[in-house]
Steps between C-alpha positions, in 0.01 A plus 500: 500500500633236667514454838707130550849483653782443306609156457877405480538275200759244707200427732314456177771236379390141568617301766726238277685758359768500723707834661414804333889573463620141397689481148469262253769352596373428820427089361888468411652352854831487402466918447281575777511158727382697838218812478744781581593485167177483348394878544440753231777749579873456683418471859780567758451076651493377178765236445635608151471898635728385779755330315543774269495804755816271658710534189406837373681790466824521273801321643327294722530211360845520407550587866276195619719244220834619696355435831407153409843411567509572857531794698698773379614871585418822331870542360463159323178553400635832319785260342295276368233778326750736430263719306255522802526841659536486902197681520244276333699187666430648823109583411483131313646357851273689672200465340576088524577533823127635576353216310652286695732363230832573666620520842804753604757383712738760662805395674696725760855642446644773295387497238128374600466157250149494315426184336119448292395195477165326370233402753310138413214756330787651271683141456139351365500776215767252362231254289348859357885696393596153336139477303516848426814460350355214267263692405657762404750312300167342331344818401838608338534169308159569386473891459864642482361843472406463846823550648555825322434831675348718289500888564088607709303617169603287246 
């Protein structure tokens, strides 16, 4: 029988190995140039995670592209993406409003004025819409298929 603790294999790993969780990857410094990106698994401070969590959700970036313009209220918001219900505007406003993406301003008077806006934080998601855009465009030169929604199952 025996009667030795366990070992964990990481502490069994030699020294020069590096991070137990670090990709790959982790040698490519344009991908990963800082080590928050260099983990394993998404991790809420990592810098790709981040972007991505500010853009997500549908509408939101269609929302974000409007707003690049300059500030702008919920009516001409609604005019501009027609096919966006009030509801999810609201919840897309909202929702950028707690990442700190847009700022509400509401003016006094009858009716009460609300005009969204983009703070500096939602104005540097610029570089990423316009690369995402590019991108997108690429893949569809390259895969067509890609742009096609096919029904869940098929």
């Amino acid at each position: 029988m025996h009667t030795g603790g366990m070992r964990h294999a990481v502490s069994e790993q030699p020294v020069d190995e590096g991070h137990p969780t670090e990709t790959h990857a982790a040698d490519d410094r344009e991908l990963t140039p800082t080590a928050r990106g260099r983990t394993a698994r998404p991790e809420p401070d990592c810098p790709v995670e981040v972007a991505l969590a500010a853009v997500s959700g549908r509408w939101t970036t269609l929302v974000l592209r409007e707003l690049m313009g300059g500030p702008l209220g919920f009516s001409e918001l609604r005019e501009r993406l027609p096919e966006l219900s009030a509801k999810v505007l609201s919840q897309r406003l909202r929702e950028l409003g707690e990442r700190g993406l847009v700022s509400v301003e509401r003016r006094r008077g009858f009716p009460v004025r609300t005009s969204y806006s983009l703070t500096g934080s939602g104005r540097a998601l610029r570089p990423l819409l316009i690369e995402l855009y590019a991108t997108g465009e690429a893949l569809l030169t390259m895969e067509p298929s890609m742009g096609v929604r096919r029904p869940m199952g098929n």
